[in-house]
C-alpha positions in Angstrom: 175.1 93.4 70.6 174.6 94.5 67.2 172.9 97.8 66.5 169.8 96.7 65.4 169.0 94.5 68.6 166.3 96.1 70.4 167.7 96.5 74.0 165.6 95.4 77.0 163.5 97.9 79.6 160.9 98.6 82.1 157.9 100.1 82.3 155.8 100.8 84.9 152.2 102.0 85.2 151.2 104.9 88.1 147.9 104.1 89.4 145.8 107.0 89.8 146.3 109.4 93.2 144.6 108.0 95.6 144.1 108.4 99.6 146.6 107.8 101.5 145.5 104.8 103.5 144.5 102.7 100.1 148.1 103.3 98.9 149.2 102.0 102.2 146.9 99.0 101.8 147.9 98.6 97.8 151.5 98.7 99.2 150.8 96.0 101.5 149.2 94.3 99.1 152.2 94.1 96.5 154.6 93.2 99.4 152.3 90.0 100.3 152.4 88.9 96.2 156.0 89.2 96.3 156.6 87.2 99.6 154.4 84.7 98.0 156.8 83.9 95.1 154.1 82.9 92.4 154.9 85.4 89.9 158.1 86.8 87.9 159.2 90.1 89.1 160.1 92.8 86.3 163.6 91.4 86.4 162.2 88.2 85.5 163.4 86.5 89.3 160.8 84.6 90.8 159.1 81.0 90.1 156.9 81.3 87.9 157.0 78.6 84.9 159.1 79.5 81.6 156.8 78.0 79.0 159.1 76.2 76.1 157.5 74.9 73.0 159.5 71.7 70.7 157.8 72.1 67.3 159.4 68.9 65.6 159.1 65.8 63.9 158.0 63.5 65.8 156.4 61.6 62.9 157.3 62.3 59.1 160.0 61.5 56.9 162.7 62.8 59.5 161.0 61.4 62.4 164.1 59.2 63.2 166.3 63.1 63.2 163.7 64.2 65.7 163.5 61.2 67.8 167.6 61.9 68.3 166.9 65.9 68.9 164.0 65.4 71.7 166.4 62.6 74.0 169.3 65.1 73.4 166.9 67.9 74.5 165.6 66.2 77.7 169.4 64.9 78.8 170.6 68.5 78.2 167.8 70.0 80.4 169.0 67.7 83.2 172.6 68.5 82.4 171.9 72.6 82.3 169.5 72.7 85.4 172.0 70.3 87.4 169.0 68.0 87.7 166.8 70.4 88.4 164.7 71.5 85.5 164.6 75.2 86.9 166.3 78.5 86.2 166.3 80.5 88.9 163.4 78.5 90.6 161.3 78.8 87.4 160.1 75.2 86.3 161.1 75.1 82.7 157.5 73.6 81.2 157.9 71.7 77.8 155.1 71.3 75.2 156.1 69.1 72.5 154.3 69.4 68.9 154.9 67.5 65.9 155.3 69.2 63.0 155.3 66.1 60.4 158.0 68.1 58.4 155.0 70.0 57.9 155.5 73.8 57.5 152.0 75.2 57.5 151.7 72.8 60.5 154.7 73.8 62.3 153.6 77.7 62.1 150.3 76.6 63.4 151.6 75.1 65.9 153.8 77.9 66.6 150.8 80.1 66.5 149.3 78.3 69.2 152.0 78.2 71.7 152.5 82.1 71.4 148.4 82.4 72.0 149.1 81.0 74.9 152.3 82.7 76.4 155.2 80.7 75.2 158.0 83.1 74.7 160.6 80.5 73.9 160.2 78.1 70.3 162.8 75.3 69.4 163.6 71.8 67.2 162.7 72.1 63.6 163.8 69.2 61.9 163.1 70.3 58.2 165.3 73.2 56.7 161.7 74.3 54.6 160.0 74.2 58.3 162.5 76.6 60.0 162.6 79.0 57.2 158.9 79.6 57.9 159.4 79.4 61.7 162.2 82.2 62.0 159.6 85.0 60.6 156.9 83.9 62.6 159.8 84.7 65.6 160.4 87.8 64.9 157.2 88.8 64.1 156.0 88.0 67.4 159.1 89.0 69.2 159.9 85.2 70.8 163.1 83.2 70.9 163.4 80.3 68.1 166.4 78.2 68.4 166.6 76.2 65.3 167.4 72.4 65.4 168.7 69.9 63.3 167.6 72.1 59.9 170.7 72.7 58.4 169.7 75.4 55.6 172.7 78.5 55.5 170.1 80.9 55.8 168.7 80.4 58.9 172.4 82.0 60.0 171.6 86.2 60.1 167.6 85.6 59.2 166.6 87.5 61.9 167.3 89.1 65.5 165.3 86.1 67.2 166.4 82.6 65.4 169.7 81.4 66.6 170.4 77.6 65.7 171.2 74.8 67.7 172.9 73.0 65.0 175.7 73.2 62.1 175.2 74.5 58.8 175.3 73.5 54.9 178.5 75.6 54.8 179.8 74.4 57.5 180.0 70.7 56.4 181.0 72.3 52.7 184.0 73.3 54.7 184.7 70.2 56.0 185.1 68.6 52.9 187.2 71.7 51.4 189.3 70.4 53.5 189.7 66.8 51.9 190.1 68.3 48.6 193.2 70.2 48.7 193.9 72.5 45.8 190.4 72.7 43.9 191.3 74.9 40.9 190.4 73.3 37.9 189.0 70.2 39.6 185.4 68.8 38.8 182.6 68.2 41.2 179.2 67.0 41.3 177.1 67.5 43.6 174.2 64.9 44.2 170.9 66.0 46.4 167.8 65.7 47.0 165.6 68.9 44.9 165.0 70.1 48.3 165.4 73.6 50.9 168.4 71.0 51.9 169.4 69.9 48.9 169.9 73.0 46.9 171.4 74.6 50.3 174.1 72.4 49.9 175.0 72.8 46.3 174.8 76.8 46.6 177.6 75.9 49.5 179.6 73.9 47.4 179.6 76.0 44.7 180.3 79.3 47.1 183.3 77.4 48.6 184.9 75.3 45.8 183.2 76.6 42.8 185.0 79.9 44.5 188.5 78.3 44.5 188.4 77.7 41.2 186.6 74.0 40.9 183.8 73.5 38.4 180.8 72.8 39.9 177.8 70.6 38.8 174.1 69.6 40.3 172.6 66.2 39.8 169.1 66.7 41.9 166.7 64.1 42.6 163.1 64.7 43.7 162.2 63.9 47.4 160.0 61.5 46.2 162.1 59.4 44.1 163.0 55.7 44.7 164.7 54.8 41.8 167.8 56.2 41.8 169.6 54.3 39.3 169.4 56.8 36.5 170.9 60.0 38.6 173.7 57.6 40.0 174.1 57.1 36.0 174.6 61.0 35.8 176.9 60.8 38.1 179.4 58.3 37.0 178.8 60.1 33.2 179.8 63.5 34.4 183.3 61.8 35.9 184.1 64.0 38.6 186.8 63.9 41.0 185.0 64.4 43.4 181.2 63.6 44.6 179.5 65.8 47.2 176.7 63.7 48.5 173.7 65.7 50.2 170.8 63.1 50.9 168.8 62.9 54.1 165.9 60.2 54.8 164.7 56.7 54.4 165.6 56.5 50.7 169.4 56.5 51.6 169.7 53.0 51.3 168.5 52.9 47.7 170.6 56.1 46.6 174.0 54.1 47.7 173.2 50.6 46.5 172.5 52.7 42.7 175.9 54.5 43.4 177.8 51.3 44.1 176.3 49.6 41.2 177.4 52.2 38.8 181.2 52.4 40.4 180.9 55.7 41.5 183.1 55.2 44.5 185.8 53.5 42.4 185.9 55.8 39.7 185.5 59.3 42.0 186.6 60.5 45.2 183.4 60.3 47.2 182.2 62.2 50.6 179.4 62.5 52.8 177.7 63.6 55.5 178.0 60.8 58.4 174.2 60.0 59.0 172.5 58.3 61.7 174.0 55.0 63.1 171.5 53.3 61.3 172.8 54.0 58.2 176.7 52.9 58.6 175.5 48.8 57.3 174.2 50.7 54.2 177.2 51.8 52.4 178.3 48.5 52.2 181.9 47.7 51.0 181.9 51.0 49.1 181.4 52.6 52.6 185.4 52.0 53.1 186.0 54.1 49.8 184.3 57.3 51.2 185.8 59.8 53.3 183.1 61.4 55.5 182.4 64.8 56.8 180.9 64.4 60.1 178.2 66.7 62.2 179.0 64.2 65.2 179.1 60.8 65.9 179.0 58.8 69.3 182.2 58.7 71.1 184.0 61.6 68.6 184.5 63.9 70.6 185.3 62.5 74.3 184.2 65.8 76.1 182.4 66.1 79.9 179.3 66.7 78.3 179.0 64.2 75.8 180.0 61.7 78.4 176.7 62.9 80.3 174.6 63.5 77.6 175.3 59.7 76.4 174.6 58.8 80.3 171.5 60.5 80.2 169.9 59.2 77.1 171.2 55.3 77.5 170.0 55.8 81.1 166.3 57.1 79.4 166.6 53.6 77.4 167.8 55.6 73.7 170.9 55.5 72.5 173.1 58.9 71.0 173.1 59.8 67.4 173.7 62.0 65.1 171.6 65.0 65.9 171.3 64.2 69.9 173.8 66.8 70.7 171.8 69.5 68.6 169.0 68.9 71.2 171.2 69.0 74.2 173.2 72.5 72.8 168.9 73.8 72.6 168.3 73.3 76.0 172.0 74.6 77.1 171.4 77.8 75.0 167.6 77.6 76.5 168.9 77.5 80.0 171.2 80.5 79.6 169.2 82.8 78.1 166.5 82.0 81.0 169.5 82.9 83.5 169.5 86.7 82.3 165.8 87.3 82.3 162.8 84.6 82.4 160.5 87.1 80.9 161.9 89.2 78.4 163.2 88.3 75.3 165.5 91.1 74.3 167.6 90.4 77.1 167.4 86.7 76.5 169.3 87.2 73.0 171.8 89.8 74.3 172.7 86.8 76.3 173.2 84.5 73.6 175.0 86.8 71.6 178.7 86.2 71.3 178.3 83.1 74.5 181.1 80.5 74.0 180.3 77.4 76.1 181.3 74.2 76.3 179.4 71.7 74.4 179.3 68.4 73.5 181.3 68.8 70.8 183.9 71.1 72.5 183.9 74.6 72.6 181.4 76.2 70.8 180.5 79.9 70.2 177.4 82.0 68.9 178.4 84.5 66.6 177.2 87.7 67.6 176.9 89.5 64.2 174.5 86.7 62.5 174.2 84.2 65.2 175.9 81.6 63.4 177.1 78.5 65.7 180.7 78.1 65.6 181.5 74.4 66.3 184.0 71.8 65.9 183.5 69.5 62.6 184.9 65.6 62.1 186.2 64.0 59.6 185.9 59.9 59.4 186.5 56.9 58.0 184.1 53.6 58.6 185.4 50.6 59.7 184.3 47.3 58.8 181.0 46.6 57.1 177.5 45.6 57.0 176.3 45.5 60.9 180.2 45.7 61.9 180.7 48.8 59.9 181.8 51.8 62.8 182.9 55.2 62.6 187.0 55.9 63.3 188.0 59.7 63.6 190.4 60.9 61.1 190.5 64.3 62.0 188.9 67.0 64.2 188.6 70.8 62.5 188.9 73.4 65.3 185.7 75.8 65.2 187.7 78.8 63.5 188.7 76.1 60.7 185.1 76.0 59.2 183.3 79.2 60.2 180.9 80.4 58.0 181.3 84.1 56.0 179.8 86.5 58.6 176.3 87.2 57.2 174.5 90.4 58.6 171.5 90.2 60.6 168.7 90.9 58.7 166.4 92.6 61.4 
């Protein structure tokens, strides 16, 4: 555990001397409480609840990404718990809130839930939303596991916020990987003017720009729905190679303007592998691109992604994209529970450093920033329109696209 952590201990209080016979009958009285089971014990053992609070979109403009975390969440509690949902005989109690992609709504929310004794905070969607959850986290001294937000620095933010998820840099490395020798190559890289968005240029311009590629921005705001004239930037910039970086319901419009200004004939082109939903949008150009991939169903073929896709097909949903970051939550959820249900510092010493098997494969939490070393995908689509399906090209071993270590901040 890194020097900074705060390690865990016990107090205890010594009542006042008293007579003998109502220390006798105190005595008495502390053995009955603990034959009765109700409460935690100092170690944390017992049955009392363990109080978890999702702050995520449930609604908003990533409502479909939170929809995918919260059945990936549920089958991964079933998964962790055996079936149980305890730890230890503690009920594990979930209070969802919807955050709309709403920051000053998540931390309200967030607020709320620590008024009332939550200890353990998870599932923001929005990279802007966990930037202002993490400090709330720390400041309170709670765990926040961070979801599907993708934003680099979440990793090392704080002693509290570990992430459930991969990182901008981590898919940047992904598609290093396509690209070969980048010195004197030209990229573009096209995103939303977002927390996202600019996450993902600073990572392509850290990781090519720094072996030796020249590295351009074309940013859109959220809001935009024509397209056409930054797909026109694009193509006039004529790089050989297009970083894509777009997340949300204007997809569709952003690759019909690409295609119609030959952007995937005339450039190299990759992407992040969205939802399933979006695999009929690429249309024919969607066989030109070469896609980095968080996950997609049936990429990995491990134990638990077999379950997890049991468990949420059983529920009546169907796995996706960020499913598995809400089933590695309530994995990393369950474990810390194991080493204490009550206290916090000794719930992140156990998440320090634990390698686990996931639904991607093995998976590890980096002690020094808390970083989540996973697996990454490469993948090609086959077909198109409502036949179009993902085929995997390539698996990158964890240690393959690792993020620089970034010091814990406090």
């Amino acid at each position: 555990m890194p020097a900074n952590s705060v390690q865990p201990r016990r107090t205890r209080t010594l009542a006042a001397a008293a007579a003998a016979t109502a220390a006798a009958l105190l005595a008495a009285g502390c053995a009955q409480a603990g034959t009765a089971g109700s409460e935690s014990t100092g170690d944390g053992k017992g049955t009392a609840p363990v109080e978890v609070g999702l702050v995520y979109s449930r609604t908003g403009p990533l409502a479909a990404y939170g929809k995918q975390y919260i059945e990936g969440f549920k089958a991964g509690l079933d998964y962790a718990t055996k079936g149980t949902g305890k730890v230890d005989g503690h009920p594990i109690e979930i209070t969802e809130r919807d955050d709309a992609g709403d920051a000053s709504k998540a931390v309200a929310a967030g607020k709320d839930l620590i008024g009332k004794g939550t200890k353990i905070l998870a599932g923001s969607t929005d990279s802007g939303v966990a930037l202002q959850m993490a400090p709330l986290a720390a400041q309170n001294k709670v765990l926040f596991i961070d979801g599907p937000a993708a934003t680099d620095a979440i990793t090392g933010i704080n002693t509290y916020t570990f992430r459930s998820g991969r990182q901008s840099y981590q898919d940047t490395l992904t598609a290093a990987a396509m690209l070969g020798d980048a010195k004197g190559k030209k990229v573009t890289v096209l995103a939303q003017d977002s927390t996202f968005g600019q996450a993902n240029v600073d990572a392509v311009k850290a990781v090519l720009g720094g072996e030796g590629a020249d590295v351009s921005a074309v940013l859109a705001p959220p809001s935009a729905t024509d397209l056409t004239p930054f797909a026109r930037q694009v193509r006039a910039a004529d790089p050989d190679l297009v970083f894509v970086a777009w997340a949300g319901a204007t997809a569709p419009a952003l690759w019909t303007a690409l295609d119609q200004q030959g952007v995937p004939a005339s450039s190299k082109v990759t992407t992040g592998l969205a939802g399933t939903a979006s695999y009929p949008v690429f249309g024919a150009g969607g066989q030109q691109i070469t896609f980095l991939a968080h996950y997609f169903p049936g990429a990995a073929g491990t134990a638990a992604e077999q379950a997890m896709t049991a468990s949420v097909e059983k529920a009546g949903g169907t796995p996706d994209l960020f499913t598995p970051d809400g089933f590695t939550a309530a994995q990393m959820i369950v474990h810390a529970v194991e080493s204490s249900a009550t206290d916090t510092d000794a719930m992140v010493k156990a998440l320090e450093g634990w390698t686990f098997d996931g639904v991607k494969g093995r998976q590890q939490i980096r002690a020094e920033d808390h970083a989540l070393l996973q697996p990454m995908f490469q993948a090609r689509l086959k077909g198109s329109g409502r036949t179009a399906e993902p085929e995997l090209v390539r698996t990158l071993p964890l240690e393959k696209v690792a993020p620089p270590v970034k010091p814990l901040a406090g």
